[in-house]
N, C-alpha and C positions, 0 to 999 in steps of 0.2 A: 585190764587195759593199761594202769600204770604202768607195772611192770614191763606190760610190753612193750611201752612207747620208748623207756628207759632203753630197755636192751636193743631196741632198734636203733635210737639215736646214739647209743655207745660202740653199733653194730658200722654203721655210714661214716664215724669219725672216730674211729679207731688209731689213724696212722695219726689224725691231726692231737689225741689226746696224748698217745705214747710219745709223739714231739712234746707237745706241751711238761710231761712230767718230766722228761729227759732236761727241757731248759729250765725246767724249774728248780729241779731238786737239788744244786745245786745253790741256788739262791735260798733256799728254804734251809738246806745246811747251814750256809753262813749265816743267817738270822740265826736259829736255835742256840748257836755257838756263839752268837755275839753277847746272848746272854745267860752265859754258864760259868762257870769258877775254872780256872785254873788249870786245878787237880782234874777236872772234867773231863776238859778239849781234849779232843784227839782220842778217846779212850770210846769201848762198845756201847755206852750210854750216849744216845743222840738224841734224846727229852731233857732238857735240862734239871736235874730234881732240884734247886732251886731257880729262881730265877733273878736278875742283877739288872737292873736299867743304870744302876751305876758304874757300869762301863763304860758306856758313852761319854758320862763327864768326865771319866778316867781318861778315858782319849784325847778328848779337850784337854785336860789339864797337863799330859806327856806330851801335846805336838802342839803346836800352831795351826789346828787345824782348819780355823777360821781364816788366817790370814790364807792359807793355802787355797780354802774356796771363790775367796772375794779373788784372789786375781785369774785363777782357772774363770771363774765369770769375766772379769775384765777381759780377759783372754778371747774368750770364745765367744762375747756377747759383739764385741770390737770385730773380730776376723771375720764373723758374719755378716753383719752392718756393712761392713767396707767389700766383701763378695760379692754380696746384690748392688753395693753400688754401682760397682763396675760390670759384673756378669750380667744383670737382667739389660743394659741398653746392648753390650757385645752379641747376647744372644738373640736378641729382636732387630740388629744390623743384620744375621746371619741367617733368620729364618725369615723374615719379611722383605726386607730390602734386597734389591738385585744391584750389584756392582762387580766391578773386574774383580778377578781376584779373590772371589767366595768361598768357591771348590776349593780352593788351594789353602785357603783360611782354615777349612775347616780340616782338612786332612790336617796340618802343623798342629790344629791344636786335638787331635785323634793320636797324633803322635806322641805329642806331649803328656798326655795323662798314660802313656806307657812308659814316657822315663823315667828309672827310677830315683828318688830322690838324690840317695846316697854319691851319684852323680855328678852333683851340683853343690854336695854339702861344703866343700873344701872351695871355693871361690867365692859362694856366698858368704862363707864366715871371716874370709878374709876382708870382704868387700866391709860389713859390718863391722868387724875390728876394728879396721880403719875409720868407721864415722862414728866410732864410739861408743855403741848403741850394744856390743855385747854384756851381758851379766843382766840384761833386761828381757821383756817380753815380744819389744818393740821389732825387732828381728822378723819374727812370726807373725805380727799382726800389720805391718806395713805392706808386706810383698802381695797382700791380699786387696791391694788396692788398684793392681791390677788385673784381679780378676784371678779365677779359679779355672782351669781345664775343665776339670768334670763337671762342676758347677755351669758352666759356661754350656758344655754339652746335654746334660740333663736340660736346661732351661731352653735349648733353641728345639730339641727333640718335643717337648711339651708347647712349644708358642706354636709349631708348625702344622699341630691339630686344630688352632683358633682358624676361622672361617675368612677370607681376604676379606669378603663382601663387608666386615665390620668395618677394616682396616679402610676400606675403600671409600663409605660410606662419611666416614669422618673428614676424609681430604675432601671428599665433594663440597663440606660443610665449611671449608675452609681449614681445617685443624694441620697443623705441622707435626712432621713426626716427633717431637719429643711432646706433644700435647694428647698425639693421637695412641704413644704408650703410655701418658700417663693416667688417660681419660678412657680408652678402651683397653690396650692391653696387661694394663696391670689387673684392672679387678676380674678381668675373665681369667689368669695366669694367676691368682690366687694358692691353688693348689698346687701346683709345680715350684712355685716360690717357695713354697711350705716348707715341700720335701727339699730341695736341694738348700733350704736353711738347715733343717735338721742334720742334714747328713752333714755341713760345716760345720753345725753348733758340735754335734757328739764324737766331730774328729780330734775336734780341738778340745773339749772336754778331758778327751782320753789319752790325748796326744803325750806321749812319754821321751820319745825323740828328740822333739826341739826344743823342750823346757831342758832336756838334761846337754844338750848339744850347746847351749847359749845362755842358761842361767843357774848351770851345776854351782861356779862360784860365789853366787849372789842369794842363800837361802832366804829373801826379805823377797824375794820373786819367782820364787818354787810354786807350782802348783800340786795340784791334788796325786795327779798320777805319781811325780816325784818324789812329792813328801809323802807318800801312800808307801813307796820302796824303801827311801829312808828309813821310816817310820817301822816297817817291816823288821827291817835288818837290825834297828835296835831292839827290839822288843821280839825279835821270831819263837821264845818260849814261852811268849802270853799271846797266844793264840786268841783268847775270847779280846782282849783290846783291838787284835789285829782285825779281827773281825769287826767290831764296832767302828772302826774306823773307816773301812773299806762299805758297809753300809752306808753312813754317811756320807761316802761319794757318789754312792749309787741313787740315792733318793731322790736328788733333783735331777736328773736327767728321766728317770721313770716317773717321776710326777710331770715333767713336759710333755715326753709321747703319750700319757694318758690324757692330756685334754688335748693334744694336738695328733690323734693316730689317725683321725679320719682324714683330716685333709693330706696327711703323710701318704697315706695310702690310696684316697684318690689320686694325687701327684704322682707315685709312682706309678699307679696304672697306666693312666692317661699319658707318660710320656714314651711309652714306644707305638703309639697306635700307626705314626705315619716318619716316613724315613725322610 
């Protein structure tokens, strides 16, 4: 009966396991290879026959690899922060509140998360040149204080499953709308917050465009993705460092979606139920 329960439940999740190994094994490479020798990498042995955790300090000790995390965090901890501040009342004006000019709100900003950036890149960096602010991070984590398109969109598509009758409920009570999102619609919008943080945290994370676009000349404000290619190019025939290094970028964003996948994914769910 063991066996067969095995072969059944390998039988029902067959495509979701062959994904699984396809996304893994590639991850599972880079580990085995972050800690192998040299002469190793790259070559028909894919077990390491020794094994080296001092590559990792190795890493540390050839990049700044620290200074590169703490600001990828200031980075992406910041352009987050400042998203919800502006996205979750934009998106609760759009899915709650009725006023002229909604429909049409929301189409520009339907529009907008189809422009591509590249667009915009040559006047924004002028604009910034000019307030001085290039060779820093500040570029990228200011413009987010307007709010996000997609961010904005994910979050009004998720508030507009919430029920009025709460919303309504609260006015009777006397509550004013920035009381009545702070008091009901934030903690039932939990999980749509969630997700449309994570999706800003791990853009910005990964973000390789704008660090190299606005702080190529200022390595004291490089992040991860940056000095990850940097780093690359000087060292591309030590493979096992390369690999040690590029794990340690990886870990903290995989240790966040591991204690934060549920509410990730109830938020994704939950936010196409109602148009």
């Amino acid at each position: 009966m063991t066996r067969r329960n095995v072969l059944l439940f390998v039988a029902r999740h067959a495509v979701a396991i062959a994904l699984s190994v396809m996304f893994l094994a590639p991850v599972v490479f880079l580990g085995l290879t972050s800690f192998m020798t040299s002469d190793q990498t790259l070559t028909s042995q894919l077990w390491p026959t020794s094994w080296h955790p001092e590559n990792y300090a190795e890493a540390f000790a050839k990049a700044p690899l620290l200074r590169y995390l703490v600001n990828t965090l200031l980075y992406a901890t910041l352009a987050t922060g400042f998203m919800l501040l502006a996205s979750v009342p934009a998106a609760y004006g759009l899915a709650k509140l009725r006023w002229r000019g909604r429909s049409v709100t929301m189409v520009a900003i339907v529009c907008m998360m189809m422009l591509p950036p590249q667009v915009t890149t040559v006047p924004l960096y002028l604009f910034w040149a000019d307030a001085g602010l290039t060779g820093s991070l500040w570029p990228l984590i200011l413009p987010m204080l307007a709010g996000d398109a997609f961010s904005i969109f994910l979050l009004r598509q998720f508030l507009v499953t919430i029920p009025d009758e709460y919303l309504d409920a609260a006015r009777v009570d006397g509550a004013g709308e920035w009381r009545t999102l702070w008091k009901v619609v934030l903690p039932m919008a939990r999980p749509g917050i969630a997700a449309a943080a994570m999706f800003q945290f791990f853009y910005a994370w990964n973000d390789y465009y704008g660090p190299l676009l606005y702080t190529s000349e200022n390595e004291q404000n490089w992040t991860v993705s940056l000095g990850l290619a940097s780093f690359r190019s000087m060292h591309h025939v030590e493979w096992h460092l390369v690999s040690a290094a590029t794990m340690l970028t990886m870990i903290p964003v995989v240790v966040l979606f591991f204690f934060a996948q549920k509410a990730f994914v109830q938020g994704v769910t939950l936010t196409g139920v109602k148009g």
